[in-house]
C-alpha positions as CSV (number, residue, x, y, z in Angstrom):
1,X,0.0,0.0,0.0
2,X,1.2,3.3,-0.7
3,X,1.3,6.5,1.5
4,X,-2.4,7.6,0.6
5,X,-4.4,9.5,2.9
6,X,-2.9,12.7,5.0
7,X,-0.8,15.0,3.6
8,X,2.8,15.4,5.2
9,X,2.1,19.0,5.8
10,X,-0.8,17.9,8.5
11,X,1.6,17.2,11.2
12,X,-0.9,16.6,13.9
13,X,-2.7,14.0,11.4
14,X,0.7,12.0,10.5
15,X,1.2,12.2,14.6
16,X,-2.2,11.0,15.4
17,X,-1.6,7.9,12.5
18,X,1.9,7.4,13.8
19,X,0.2,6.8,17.2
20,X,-2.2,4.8,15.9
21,X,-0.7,2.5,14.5
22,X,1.7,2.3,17.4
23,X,-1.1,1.4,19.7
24,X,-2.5,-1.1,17.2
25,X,0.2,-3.5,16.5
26,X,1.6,-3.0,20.5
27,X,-1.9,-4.4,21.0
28,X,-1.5,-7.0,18.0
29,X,1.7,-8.2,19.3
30,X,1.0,-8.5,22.9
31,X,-2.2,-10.4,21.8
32,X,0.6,-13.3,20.7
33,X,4.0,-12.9,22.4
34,X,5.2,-16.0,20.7
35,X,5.4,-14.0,17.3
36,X,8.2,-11.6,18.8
37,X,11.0,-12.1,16.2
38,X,14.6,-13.1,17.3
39,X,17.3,-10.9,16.3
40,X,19.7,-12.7,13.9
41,X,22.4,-12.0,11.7
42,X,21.3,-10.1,8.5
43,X,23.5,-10.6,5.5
44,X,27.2,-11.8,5.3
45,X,29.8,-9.5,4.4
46,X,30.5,-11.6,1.4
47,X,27.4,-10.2,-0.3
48,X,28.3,-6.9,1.0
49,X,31.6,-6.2,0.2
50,X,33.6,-6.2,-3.2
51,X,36.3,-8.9,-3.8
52,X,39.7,-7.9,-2.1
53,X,42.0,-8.4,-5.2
54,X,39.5,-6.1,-7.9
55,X,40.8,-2.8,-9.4
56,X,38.2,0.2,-8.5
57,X,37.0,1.2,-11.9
58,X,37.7,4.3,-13.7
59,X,34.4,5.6,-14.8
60,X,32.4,6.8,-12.3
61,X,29.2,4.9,-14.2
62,X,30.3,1.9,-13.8
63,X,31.3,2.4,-10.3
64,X,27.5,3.3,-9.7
65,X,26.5,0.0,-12.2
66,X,28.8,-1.7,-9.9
67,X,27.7,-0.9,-6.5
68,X,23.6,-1.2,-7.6
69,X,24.6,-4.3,-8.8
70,X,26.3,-5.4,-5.6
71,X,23.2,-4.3,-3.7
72,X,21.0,-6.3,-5.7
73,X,23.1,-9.4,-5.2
74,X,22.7,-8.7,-1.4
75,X,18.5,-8.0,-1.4
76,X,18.5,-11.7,-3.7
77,X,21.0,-13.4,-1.2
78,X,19.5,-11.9,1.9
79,X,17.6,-14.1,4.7
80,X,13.8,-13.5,4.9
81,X,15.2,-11.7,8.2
82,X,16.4,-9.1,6.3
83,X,13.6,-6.6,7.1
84,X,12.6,-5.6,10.5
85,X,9.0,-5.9,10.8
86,X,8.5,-6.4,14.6
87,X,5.2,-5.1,14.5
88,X,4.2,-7.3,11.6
89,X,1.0,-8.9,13.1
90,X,-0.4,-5.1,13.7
91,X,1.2,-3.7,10.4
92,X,-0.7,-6.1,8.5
93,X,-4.2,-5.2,9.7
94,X,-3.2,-1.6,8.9
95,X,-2.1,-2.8,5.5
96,X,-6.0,-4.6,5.3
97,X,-7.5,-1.4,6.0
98,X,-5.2,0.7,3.8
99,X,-5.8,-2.1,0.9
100,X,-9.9,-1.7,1.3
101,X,-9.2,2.2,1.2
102,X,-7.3,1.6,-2.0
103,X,-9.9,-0.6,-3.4
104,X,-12.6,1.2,-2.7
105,X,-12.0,4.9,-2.8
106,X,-8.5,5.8,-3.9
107,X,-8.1,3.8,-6.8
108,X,-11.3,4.1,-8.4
109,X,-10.9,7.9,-8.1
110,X,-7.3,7.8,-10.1
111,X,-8.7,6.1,-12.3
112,X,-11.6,8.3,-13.5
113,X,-8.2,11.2,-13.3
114,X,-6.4,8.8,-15.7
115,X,-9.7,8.6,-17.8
116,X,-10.2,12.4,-18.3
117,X,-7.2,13.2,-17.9
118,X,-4.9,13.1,-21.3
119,X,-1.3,11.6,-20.6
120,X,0.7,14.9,-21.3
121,X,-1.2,16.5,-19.0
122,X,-1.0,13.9,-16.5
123,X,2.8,14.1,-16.6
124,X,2.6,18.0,-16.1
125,X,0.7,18.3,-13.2
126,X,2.9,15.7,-11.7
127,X,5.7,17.9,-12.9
128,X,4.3,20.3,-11.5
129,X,3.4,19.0,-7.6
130,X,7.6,17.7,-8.1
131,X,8.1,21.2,-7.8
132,X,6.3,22.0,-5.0
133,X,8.3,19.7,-3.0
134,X,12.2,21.7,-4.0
135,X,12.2,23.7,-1.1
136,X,12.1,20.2,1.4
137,X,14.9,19.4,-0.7
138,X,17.1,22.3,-0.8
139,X,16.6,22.8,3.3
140,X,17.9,19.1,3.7
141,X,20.9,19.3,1.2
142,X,21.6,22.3,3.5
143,X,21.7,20.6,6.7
144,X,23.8,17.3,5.0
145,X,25.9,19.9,3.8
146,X,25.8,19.4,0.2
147,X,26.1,23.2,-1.2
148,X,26.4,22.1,-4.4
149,X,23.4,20.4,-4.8
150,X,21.5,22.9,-2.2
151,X,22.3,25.3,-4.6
152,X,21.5,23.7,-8.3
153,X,17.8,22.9,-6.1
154,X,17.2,26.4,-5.5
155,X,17.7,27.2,-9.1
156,X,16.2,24.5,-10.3
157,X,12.9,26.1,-8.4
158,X,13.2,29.1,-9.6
159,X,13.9,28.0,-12.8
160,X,10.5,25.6,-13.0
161,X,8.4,27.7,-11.0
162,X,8.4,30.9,-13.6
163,X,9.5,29.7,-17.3
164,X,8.6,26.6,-16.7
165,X,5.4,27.6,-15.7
166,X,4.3,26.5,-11.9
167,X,6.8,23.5,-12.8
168,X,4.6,22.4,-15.0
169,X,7.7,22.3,-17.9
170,X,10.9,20.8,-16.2
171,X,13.1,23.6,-18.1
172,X,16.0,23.4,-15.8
173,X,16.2,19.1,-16.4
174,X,16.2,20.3,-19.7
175,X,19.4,23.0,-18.9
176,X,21.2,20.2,-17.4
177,X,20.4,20.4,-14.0
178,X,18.6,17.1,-13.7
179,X,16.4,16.8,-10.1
180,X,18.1,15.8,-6.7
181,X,15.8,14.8,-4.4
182,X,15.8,14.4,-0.6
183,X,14.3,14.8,3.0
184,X,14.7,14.8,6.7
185,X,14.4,11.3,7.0
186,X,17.5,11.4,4.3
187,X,19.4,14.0,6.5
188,X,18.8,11.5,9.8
189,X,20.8,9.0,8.0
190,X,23.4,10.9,7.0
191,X,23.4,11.4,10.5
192,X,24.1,8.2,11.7
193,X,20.2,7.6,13.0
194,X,19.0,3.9,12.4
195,X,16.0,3.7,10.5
196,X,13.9,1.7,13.5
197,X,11.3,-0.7,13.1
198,X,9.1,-1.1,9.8
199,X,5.5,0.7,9.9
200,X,2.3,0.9,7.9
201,X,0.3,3.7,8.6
202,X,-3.4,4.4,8.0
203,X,-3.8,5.7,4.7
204,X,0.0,6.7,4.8
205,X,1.2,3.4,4.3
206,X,4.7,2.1,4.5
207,X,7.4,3.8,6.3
208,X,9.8,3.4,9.2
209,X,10.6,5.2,12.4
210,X,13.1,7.3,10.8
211,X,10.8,8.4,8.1
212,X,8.0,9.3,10.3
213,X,10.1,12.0,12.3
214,X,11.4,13.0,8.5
215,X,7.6,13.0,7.4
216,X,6.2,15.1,10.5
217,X,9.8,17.9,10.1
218,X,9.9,18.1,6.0
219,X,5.7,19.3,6.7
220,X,6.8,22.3,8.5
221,X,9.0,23.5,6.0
222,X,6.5,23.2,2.7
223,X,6.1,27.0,2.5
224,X,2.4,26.4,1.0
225,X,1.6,25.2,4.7
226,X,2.5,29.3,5.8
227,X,1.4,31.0,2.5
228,X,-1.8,28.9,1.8
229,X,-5.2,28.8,3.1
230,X,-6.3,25.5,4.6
231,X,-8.9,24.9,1.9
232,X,-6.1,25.6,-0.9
233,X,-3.7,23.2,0.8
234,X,-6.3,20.6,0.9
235,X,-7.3,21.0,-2.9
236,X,-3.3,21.2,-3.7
237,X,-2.6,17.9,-1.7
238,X,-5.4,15.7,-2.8
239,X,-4.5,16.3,-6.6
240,X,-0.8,15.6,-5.6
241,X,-2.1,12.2,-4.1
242,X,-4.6,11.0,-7.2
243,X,-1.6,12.0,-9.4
244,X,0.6,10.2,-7.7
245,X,-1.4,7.2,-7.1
246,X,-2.2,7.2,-11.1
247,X,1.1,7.5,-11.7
248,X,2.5,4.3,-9.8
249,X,-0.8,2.1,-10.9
250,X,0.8,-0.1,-13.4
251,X,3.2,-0.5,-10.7
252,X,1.2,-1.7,-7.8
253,X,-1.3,-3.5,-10.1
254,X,2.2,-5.7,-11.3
255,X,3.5,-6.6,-7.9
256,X,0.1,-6.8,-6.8
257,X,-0.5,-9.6,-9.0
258,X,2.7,-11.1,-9.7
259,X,3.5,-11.8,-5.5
260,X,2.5,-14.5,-3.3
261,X,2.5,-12.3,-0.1
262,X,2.2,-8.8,-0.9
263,X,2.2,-7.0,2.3
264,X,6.0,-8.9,2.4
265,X,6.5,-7.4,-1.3
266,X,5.5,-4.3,-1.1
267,X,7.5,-4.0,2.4
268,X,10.6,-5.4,0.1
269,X,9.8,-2.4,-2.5
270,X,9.9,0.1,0.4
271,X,13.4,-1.0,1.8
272,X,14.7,-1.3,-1.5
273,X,14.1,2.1,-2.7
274,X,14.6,3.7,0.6
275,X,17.9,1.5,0.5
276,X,18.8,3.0,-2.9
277,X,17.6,6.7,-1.7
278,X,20.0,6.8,1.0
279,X,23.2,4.9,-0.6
280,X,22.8,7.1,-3.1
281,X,23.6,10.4,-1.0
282,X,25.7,8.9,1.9
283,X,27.2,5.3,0.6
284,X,27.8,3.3,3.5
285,X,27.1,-0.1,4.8
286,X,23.1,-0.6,5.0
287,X,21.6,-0.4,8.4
288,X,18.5,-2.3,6.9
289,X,21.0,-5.0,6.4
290,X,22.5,-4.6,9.9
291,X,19.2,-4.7,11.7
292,X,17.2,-7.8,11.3
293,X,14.6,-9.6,12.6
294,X,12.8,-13.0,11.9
295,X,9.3,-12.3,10.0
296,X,7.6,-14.4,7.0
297,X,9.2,-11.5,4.4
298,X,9.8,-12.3,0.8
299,X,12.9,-11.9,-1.1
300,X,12.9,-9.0,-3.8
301,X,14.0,-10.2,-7.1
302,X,16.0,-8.3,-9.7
303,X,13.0,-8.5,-12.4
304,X,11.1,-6.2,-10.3
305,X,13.1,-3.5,-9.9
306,X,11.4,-1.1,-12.2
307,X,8.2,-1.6,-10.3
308,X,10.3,-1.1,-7.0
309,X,11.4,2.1,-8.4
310,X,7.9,3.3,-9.5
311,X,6.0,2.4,-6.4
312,X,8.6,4.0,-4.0
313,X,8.2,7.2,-6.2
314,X,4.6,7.3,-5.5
315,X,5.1,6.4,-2.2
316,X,7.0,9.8,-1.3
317,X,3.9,11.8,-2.2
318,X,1.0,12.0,0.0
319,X,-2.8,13.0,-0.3
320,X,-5.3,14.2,1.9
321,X,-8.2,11.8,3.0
322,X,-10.4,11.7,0.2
């Protein structure tokens, strides 16, 4: 399930949700102590480390192509322990609820967008909620001290928000300055903070501890929340969420389909992206890998990785409760 439901900018609704879903699987859990998980060992350095004796490369692409692919080979090698889910027994009668929502309201609204909606204008108003979400990103490139990208984000906003029209038209991709996306959760990391255990929100969805805190911070600094009546916000946030859910269908229809468990795949998709997210501004050894517990998690394959990629796209963007 994806983060449907409150916007980020609602701080006391993603607190009230967080708490909620605290309560429920604490409640869930206690209901069956013998479903605690035992910590183990998560994956062995072998998959995580690159053979002693190879040359670095040259090109810095295939150093990238290198370490992706040495990530994949340790989400296909690693134990179904791999994810911390503690809470797993509450998280999947969140998921239940957040997969009726879907079925029931969400979805069929997206897809009535996608039906009046012509595909190029689909992919600006996206474009154009992208925008929106620049100043999140230039504040935490800021305080993970990355000037340089801090500073090609700013004019990258500036850029998109007036000739490109509300960000509508991503000119400045278009100038070379291709979109660098981050948040608090991202500066936490970078940080040192471990991500904690693996939630599903009402109507948020998936997310972890980490991400929560990020969630509830990058909401105070979306300057629509301080130049923006309440009404506009609300109109603003529930197109970014039926855009965003449109957007990741094919996705989430695939996976949907094509997995045996898919509260366990989708939670793979989550830690994948996030995984890839985070490596990609701070590489390091993954504390997803470090951190483990026993739960009935499936492995990711290599085959989905586009859908990975799509659904944890969609599942940065939030909408209000339709």
């Amino acid at each position: 399930m994806l983060r449907w439901g409150l916007t980020p900018s609602s701080v006391p609704a993603k607190l009230l949700g967080g708490v909620l879903a605290a309560v429920l699987c604490a409640a869930s859990a206690a209901a069956d102590e013998s479903s605690a998980p035992e910590e183990v060992a998560a994956v062995t350095s072998a998959a995580s480390a690159p053979a002693s004796d190879a040359l670095p490369p040259s090109d810095p692409n295939v150093a990238a192509a290198e370490d992706d692919a040495a990530m994949f080979d340790a989400l296909d090698a690693a134990e179904t322990s791999s994810y911390w889910d503690p809470l797993e027994r509450g998280n999947r009668v969140v998921f239940g609820f957040n997969e009726l929502a879907d079925r029931y309201a969400i979805g069929p609204i997206s897809d009535v967008y996608g039906f009046l909606m012509p595909d190029p204008g689909e992919r600006a108003v996206r474009r154009m909620f992208r925008n929106l979400s620049e100043p999140i990103s230039f504040v935490n490139h800021m305080l993970q001290f990355h000037p340089h990208q801090a500073g090609q984000t700013f004019v990258r906003f500036c850029m998109n928000t007036t000739v490109g029209l509300a960000g509508m038209f991503d000119v400045a991709n278009m100038a070379g300055m291709p979109p660098q996306p981050t948040d608090f959760g991202g500066t936490l990391y970078r940080y040192g903070s471990p991500a904690g255990p693996y939630l599903v929100i009402p109507l948020f969805g998936p997310t972890t501890a980490r991400d929560t805190v990020g969630d509830v911070v990058d909401g105070t600094v979306m300057p629509q929340r301080y130049l923006l009546s309440a009404t506009v916000q609300l109109v603003l946030q529930t197109g970014n969420g039926i855009t965003a859910r449109r957007e990741a269908a094919e996705a989430l229809d695939a996976l949907r389909d094509g997995a045996v468990d898919f509260y366990a795949a989708l939670r793979s998709a989550y830690y994948f992206n996030r995984e890839s997210e985070l490596r990609g501004s701070a590489p390091g050894e993954s504390d997803t890998f470090r951190s483990s517990a026993e739960t009935s998690a499936s492995n990711p394959s290599r085959s989905n990785t586009e859908v990975y990629s799509a659904l944890r796209s969609a599942s940065s963007e939030t909408v209000p409760l339709k």
